[in-house]
N, C-alpha and C positions, 0 to 999 in steps of 0.2 A: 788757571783754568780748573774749575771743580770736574772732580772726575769719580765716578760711581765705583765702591767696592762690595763684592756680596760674601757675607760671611754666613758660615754654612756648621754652626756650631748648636747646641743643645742643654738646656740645662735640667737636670734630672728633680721628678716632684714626687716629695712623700706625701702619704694620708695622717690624718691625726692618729691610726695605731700604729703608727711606724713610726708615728715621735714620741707618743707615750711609752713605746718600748726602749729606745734609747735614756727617756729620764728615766724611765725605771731602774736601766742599768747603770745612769751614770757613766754614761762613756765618753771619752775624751774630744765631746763636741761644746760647739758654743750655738746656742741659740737666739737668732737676732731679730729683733722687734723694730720694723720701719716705721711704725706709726705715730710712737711716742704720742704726745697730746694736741696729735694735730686731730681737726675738727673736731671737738671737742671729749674725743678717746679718754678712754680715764682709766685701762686695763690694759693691762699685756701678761702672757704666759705665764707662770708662775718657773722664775730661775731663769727668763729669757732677760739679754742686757741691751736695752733701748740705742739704739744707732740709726737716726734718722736716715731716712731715704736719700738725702745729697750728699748725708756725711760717710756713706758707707766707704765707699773706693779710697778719701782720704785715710780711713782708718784699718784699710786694709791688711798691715804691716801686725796692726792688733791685733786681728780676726786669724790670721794665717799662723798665729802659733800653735789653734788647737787644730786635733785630726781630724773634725768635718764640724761645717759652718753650715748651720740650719738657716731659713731667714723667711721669714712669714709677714705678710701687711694686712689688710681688711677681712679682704673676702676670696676665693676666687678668681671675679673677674678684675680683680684689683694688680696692675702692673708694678708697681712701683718694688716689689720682691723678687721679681723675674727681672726687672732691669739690673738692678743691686747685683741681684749672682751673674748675669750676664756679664756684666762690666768686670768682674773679678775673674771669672772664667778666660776674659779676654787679653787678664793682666796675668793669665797661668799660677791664677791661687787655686789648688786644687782641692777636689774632693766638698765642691758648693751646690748646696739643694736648696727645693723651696720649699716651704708648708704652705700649700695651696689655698686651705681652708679656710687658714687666717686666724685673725681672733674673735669672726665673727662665727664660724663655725666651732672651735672651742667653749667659747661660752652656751652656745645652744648647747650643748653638748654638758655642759656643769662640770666641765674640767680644771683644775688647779690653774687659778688666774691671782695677781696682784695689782694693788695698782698702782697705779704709773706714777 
């Protein structure tokens, strides 16, 4: 019998100068790129390491070595970032945000990108 559970948990979102200060300083994070070359994406962050949106939680054990796991996808209103640290948050990998912005506000922005 399926039976309803409601979790009551949060996941914490920076702005792009709150991740530009962290590359600036080089601090013991990883930053993770959902989007890889889906839909035809050709860029991600410059120094972010591409971890498709399905394959995040498999690679979890990876991500949990450094002190905080950035994870940014499109835009915004774009979920698949917020699911990604959700899922991790729920497997007690600590210390997981998201870059809201994405890459598609980065790039408006003429910020340090590579491509994919």
């Amino acid at each position: 019998m399926p039976y309803h559970i409601e979790l009551n948990t949060s996941v914490e979102c920076i702005d792009k100068d709150e991740l530009l200060e962290r590359i600036r300083n080089g601090s013991g994070f990883v930053l993770v790129d959902t989007i890889g070359k889906y839909d035809g994406n050709r860029f991600k962050i410059k120094g972010a390491r591409t971890v498709p949106y399905p394959d995040v939680i498999d690679r979890r054990h990876e991500l949990a070595a450094f002190d905080e796991i950035i994870i940014y996808c499109r835009h915004k209103e774009c979920k698949a970032s917020k699911k990604a640290a959700l899922g991790l948050k729920l497997l007690n990998v600590p210390n997981v945000k998201v870059y809201e912005g994405g890459i598609d506000e980065w790039t408006a922005c003429g910020l340090p990108m590579e491509e994919e």
